[in-house]
Residue, then its C-alpha position, 0 to 999 in steps of 0.5 A: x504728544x509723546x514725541x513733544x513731552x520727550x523733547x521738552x524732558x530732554x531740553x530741561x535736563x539739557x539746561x540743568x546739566x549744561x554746567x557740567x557739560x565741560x567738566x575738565x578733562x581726566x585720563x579715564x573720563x573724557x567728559x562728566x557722564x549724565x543720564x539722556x532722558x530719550x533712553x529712559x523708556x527701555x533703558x537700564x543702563x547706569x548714569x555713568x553709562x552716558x557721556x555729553x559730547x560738545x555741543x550737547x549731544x547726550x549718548x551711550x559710552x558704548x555706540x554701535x558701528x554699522x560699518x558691516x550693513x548693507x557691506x558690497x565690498x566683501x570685507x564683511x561677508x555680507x551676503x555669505x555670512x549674514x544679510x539684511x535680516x541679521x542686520x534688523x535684528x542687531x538693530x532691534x537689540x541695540x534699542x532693546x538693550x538702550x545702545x541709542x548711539x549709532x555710527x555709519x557713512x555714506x560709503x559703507x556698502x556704498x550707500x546701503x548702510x544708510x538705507x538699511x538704518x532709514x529702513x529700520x528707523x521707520x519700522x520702529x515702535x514710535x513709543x521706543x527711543x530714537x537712537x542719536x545718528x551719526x554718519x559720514x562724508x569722504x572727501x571724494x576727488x570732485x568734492x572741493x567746497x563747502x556746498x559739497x559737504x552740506x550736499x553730501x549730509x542732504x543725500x545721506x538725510x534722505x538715504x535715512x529718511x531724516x531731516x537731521x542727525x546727531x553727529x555728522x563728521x568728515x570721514x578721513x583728511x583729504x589727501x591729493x588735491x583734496x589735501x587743500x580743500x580740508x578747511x573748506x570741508x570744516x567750513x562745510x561741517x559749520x554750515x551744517x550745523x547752522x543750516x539744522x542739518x545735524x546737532x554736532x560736527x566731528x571729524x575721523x582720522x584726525x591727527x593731533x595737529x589737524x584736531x588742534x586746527x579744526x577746533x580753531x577754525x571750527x570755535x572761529x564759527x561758534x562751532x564746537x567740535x564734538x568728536x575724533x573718531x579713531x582706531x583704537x584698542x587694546x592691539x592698536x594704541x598709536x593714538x597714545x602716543x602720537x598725542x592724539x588722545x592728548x590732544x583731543x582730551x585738552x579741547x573737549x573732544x571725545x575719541x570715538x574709537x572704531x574696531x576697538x576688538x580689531x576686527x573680530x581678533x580681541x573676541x578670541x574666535x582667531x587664533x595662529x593655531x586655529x581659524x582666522x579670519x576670512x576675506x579681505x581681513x586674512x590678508x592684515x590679520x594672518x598667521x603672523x599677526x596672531x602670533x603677536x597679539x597672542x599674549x594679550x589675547x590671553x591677558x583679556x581671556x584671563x580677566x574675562x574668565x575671572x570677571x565672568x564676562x566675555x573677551x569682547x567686554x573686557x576689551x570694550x570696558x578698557x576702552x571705555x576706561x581709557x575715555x574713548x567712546x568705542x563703536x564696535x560693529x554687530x552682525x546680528x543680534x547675538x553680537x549685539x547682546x554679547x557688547x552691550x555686556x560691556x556696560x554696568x561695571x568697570x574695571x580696576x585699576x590693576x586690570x587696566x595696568x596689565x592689560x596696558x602692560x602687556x599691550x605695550x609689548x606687541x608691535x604696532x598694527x596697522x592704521x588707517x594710511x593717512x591718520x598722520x598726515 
């Protein structure tokens, strides 16, 4: 009964809102933020905390990446530093503090991210908010067709233990031989929505040419594109420049910014002088690139200081600022608590411009190899 009375809440309010589910596009907002009634019961975050995608999908401004769960590649650490129950516990937090927007895909730890979350969807209180899920197909080399992307949102449903989701997306273009199968896969993504397979369609890693043409071929099936996700902070803003945030504000797209603290970098734990990270990450994040980013490093700790506010708020609030959704990842509960301190206020103007200014001076890191193409 709960479950049906929370779904008509949401229905009403979705119809009294719909006029203002499109409002035109600023710099700072990428859509007009209204509140979700699912997030109510435990909530305290503020109306403006909210952002409607295209196609009605109602989330937080700030999501969760879970990028790190379940992790077999040894990016993360996974196994050494952390584990499952660090994992639960950053999900428990997430829905505590009303994160209700989560991000995985089915090749995060190869599967084990989408386990961990059904797992941990199925143990939750049933009078708590179901969070929105997003997931992820990668155009793998034997998938060529639309069925292989409605096949591949079947297998992650069932690794969640799911009939639907909130935002399914294709993870990056493909490249090679798949290069040619990309408007099959946006073909693939229609279907999905059509056949109740999820709620909204987006893609990840789109350039601004590909962002244009997917919200063609997708507005061609009555689909609208929802989201971009992207890498994007305050150490990486290619996608300024290279017009893909232009892009994405002037069809109605939310950028969904992933490692929007690069990895670890903008919570100020690493430094040239002191420890780096570890892993795989040592080899993109040395000593080198340290010593780059250092001057921003100290521009967001001189605001966090002054906010009173952690190094990984300001960052996420500048993100926030710029009309992105950032996703950052959490370990456990402690990082989890630490980002959601993001929301609830913002930044000014004049801390957005120093933080922009002193940015625009680092030389660009990397990105993710085919986000041009």
């Amino acid at each position: 009964m709960l479950q049906r009375n929370t779904q008509r809440v949401a229905v009403e309010r979705s119809q009294r809102l719909s006029a203002r589910r499109h409002a035109p596009i600023s710099r700072r907002h990428v859509v007009k933020p209204v509140c979700s009634a699912s997030a109510e019961p435990v909530s305290t975050l503020a109306p403006q905390d909210f952002v409607t995608l295209a196609g009605g999908v109602t989330v937080p401004v700030l999501g969760v990446g879970a990028w790190s769960w379940g992790d077999r590649s040894g990016y993360w650490g996974y196994g050494r530093e952390y584990g499952k129950e660090e994992s639960r516990a950053a999900y428990k937090a997430m829905i505590s503090r009303g994160l209700t927007f989560i991000d995985t895909a089915e090749v995060y730890g190869f599967g084990k991210s989408e386990e961990f979350l059904g797992e941990f969807l199925r143990e939750q209180a049933p009078d708590l908010p179901r969070p929105v899920v997003a997931t992820k197909f990668a155009p793998l080399p034997w998938r060529f067709t639309a069925a292989s992307v409605t096949a591949a949102a079947k297998a992650s449903l069932g690794r969640m233990g799911l009939s639907s989701m909130g935002l399914y997306m294709q993870h990056w273009p493909g490249y090679g031989p798949q290069y040619f199968c990309n408007d099959a896969y946006l073909q693939g993504l229609a279907d999905c929505k059509d056949q109740g397979l999820c709620q909204a369609v987006g893609v990840s890693n789109f350039s601004a040419a590909r962002v244009r043409g997917a919200v063609k071929l997708l507005k061609a099936r009555g689909v609208p594109l929802a989201s971009n996700q992207i890498q994007y902070s305050l150490l990486y803003r290619a996608p300024e420049s290279s017009g893909v945030l232009e892009a994405c504000r002037e069809a109605g797209v939310m950028p969904v910014a992933y490692s929007p603290l690069c990895q670890g970098l903008l919570t100020g734990k690493y430094s040239a002088s002191g420890a780096k990270p570890s892993g795989p990450r040592a080899l993109v994040y040395g000593e080198r690139r340290l010593t780059e980013v250092a001057p921003v490093i100290e521009a967001v700790r001189a605001i966090a200081t002054e906010r009173g506010k952690s190094m990984a708020q300001v960052s996420l609030n500048w993100c926030i600022c710029k009309g992105t959704l950032p996703i950052p990842g959490a370990k456990n509960a402690k990082q989890l608590e630490d980002v959601a301190g993001a929301l609830g206020w913002r930044l000014s103007e004049g801390e957005i411009a120093e933080l922009d200014r002193v940015s625009a001076k680092i030389p660009l890191g990397q990105g993710f190899p085919v986000e041009n193409w």
